[in-house]
C-alpha positions in Angstrom: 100.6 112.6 109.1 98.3 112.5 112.4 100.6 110.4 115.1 104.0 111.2 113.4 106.8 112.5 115.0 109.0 114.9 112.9 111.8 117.1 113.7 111.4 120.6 113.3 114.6 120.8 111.1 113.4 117.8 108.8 112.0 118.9 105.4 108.6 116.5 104.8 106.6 117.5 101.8 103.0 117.8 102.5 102.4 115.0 100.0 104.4 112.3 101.3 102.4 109.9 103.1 103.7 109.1 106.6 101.8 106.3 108.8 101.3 106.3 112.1 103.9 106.4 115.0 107.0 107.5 112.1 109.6 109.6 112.8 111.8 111.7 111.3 115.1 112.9 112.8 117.0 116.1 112.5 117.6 117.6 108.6 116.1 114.7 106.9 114.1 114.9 103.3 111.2 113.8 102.6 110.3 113.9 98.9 106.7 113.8 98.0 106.2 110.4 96.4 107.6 108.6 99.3 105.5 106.4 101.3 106.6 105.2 104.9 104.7 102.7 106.8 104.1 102.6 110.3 106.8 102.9 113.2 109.9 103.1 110.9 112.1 105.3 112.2 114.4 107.6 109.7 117.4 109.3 111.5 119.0 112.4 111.2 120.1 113.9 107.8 118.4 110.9 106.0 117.4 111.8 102.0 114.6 110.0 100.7 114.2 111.2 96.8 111.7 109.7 93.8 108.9 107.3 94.3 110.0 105.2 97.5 107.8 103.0 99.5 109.0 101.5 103.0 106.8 99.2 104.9 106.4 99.1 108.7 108.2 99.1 111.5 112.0 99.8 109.5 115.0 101.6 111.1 116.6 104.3 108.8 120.3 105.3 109.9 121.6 108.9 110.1 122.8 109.7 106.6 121.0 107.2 104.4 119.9 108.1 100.8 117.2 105.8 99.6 115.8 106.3 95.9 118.2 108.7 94.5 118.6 107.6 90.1 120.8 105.1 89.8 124.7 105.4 88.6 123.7 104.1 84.8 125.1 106.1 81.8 121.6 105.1 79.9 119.2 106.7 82.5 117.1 108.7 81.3 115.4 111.7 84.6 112.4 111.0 83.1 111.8 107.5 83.6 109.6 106.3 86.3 111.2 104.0 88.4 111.1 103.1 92.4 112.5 101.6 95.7 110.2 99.3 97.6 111.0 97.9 100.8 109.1 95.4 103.4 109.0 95.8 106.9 111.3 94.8 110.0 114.0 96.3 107.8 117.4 97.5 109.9 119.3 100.1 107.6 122.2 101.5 108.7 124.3 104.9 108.9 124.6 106.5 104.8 123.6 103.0 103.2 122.4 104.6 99.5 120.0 102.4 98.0 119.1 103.8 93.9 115.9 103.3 92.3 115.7 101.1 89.0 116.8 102.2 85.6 114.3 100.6 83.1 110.9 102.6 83.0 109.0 100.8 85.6 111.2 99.2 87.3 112.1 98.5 91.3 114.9 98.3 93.4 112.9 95.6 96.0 114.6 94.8 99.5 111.5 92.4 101.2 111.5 91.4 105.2 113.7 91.7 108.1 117.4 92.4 106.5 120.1 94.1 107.7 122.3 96.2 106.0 124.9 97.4 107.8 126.6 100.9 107.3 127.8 102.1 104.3 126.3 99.5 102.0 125.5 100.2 98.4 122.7 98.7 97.1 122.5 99.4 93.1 119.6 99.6 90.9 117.4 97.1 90.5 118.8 94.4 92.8 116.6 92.0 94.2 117.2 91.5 98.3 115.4 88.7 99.6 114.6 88.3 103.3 116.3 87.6 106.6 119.7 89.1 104.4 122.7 90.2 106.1 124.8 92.6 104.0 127.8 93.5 106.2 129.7 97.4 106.2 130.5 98.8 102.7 129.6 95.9 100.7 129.0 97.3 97.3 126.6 95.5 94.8 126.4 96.7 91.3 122.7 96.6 89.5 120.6 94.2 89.0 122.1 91.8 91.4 119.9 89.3 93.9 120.6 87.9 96.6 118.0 85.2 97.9 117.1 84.7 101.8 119.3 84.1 104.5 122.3 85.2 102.5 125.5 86.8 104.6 127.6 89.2 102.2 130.6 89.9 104.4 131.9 93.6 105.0 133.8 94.9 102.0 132.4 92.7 99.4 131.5 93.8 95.8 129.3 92.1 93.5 129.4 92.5 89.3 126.3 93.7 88.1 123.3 90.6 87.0 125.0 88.0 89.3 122.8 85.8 91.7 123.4 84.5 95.5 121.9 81.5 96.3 120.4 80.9 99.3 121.8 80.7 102.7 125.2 81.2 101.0 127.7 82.8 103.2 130.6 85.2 101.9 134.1 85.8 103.0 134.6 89.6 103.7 136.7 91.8 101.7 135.7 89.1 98.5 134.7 89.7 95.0 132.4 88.2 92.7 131.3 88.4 89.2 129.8 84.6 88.4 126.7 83.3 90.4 127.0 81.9 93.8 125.2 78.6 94.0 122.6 78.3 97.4 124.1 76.9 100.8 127.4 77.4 99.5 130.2 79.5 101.5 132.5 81.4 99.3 135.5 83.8 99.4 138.2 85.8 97.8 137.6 86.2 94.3 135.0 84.3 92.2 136.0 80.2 95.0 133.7 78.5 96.5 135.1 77.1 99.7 132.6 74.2 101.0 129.0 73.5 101.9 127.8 76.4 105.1 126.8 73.4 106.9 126.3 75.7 110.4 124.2 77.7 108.4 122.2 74.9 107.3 121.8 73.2 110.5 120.8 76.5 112.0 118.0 77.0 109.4 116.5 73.8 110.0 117.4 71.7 107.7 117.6 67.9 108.6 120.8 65.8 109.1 119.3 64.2 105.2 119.0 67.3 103.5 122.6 67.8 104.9 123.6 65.2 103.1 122.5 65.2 99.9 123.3 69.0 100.1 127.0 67.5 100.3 126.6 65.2 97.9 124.8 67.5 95.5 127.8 69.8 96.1 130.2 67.1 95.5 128.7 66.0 92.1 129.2 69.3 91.1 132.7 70.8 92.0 134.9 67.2 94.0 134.0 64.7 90.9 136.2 66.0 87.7 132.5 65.7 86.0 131.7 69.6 83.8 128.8 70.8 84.7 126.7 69.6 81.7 127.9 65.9 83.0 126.8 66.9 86.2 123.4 67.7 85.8 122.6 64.6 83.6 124.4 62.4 86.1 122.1 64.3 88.7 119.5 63.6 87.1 119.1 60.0 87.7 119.8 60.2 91.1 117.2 60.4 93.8 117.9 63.6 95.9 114.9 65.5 98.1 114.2 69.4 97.6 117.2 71.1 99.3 119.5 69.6 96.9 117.0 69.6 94.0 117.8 73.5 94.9 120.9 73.6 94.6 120.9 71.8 91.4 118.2 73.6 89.5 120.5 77.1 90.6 123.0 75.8 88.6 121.2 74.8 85.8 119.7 77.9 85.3 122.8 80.0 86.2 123.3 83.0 83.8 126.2 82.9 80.8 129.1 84.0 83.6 128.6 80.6 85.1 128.8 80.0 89.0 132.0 80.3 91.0 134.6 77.2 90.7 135.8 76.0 93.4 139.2 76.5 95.4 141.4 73.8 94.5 143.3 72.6 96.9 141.3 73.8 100.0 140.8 71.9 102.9 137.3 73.7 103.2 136.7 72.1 99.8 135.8 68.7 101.7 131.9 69.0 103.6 132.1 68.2 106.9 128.9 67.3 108.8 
């Protein structure tokens, strides 16, 4: 623990391994299977419990609890299970993130996300990268939720669902069907329109724009189920954004994705 800087209130166990240039604020816990990388930062009365590894360079908030057994009736305290988390990770005041159920299992958060405070992140999930999960959004287990994603503040999520890609989210929303990538979505279970700002702001070109749109069209604007869809889709030339958004909903679990909002005028793309 050479190069660590720990509060004399904090309670470290002598087997955690702490890298260099960590600290640890006031009346945190340090259980001894943790792992922290290098320059994260954990807060004051943080709990980290169970086998937990957190890369370099994270920001902990004051009352976090990372790795405590997750809320499933069918857990067993016996089962080895874990948290891992990358690096560049920003988590706020009493966020509780549980470790996985099934022997062996993770609860994996990768690079540079933000969870803002008092978001519950449930066993097993899968948090991709560059993720912004906004104040007390609550996702159940085994939910993911790929990169660039923006889960707005008081969202819940029904355990085994999927968010796409750069798919931004309404606050105070609900979902329980998969959210197809680039899509923007709100109240409960509607899609709303293509997140064309968010697309144009990750880089994607005027073309992938557009067949994004028309991908999305296809889909939800032509009357077409989604089995007519795809096979329509199929014979049509589109590049590898839309090619993403189509092989999401091909492969969506037996919930389905979201439907759309009829009637909306966010229903139409714009540029």
């Amino acid at each position: 623990m050479s190069g660590t800087n720990i509060h004399p209130t904090a309670i470290v166990d002598p087997d955690a391994q702490l890298g260099p240039g960590v600290e640890i604020g006031p009346f945190s816990i340090i259980e001894p299977q943790a792992k922290i990388g290098e320059r994260t930062i954990v807060q004051a009365h943080v709990v980290i419990e169970g086998e937990v590894v957190i890369g370099t360079g994270n920001f902990i908030g004051h009352g976090a609890i990372i790795g405590a057994p997750p809320q499933d009736v069918s857990f067993s305290p016996e089962r080895k299970t874990r948290v891992e988390i990358g690096n560049d990770n920003v988590i706020r005041e009493y966020c509780t993130i549980h470790r996985g159920s099934e022997e062996g299992s993770a609860t994996k958060i990768g690079d540079k996300n933000f969870l803002m405070a008092g978001a519950h992140i449930g066993h097993n999930c899968l948090i991709g990268n560059n993720v912004i999960v906004a104040n007390n959004c609550l996702l159940a287990g085994n939910v993911r939720v790929d990169d660039g994603a923006f889960l707005g503040g008081g969202s819940t999520f029904h355990q085994h669902m999927h968010v796409g890609r750069l798919v931004m989210v309404q606050g105070s929303s609900a979902f329980g069907k998969d959210l197809p990538p680039f899509v923007i979505a709100a109240e409960r279970n509607s899609v709303f329109g293509v997140n064309v700002v968010g697309l144009r702001r990750a880089g994607f070109s005027a073309q992938d724009r557009d067949e994004v749109k028309a991908a999305f069209k296809l889909v939800y604007l032509t009357g077409l189920n989604i089995s007519q869809a795809l096979e329509k889709a199929a014979t049509m030339k589109f590049g590898a954004r839309a090619r993403e958004f189509l092989d999401f909903i091909a492969n969506a679990k037996k919930r389905g994705i979201c439907p759309i909002k009829r009637g909306s005028a966010e229903a139409q793309p714009s540029s």
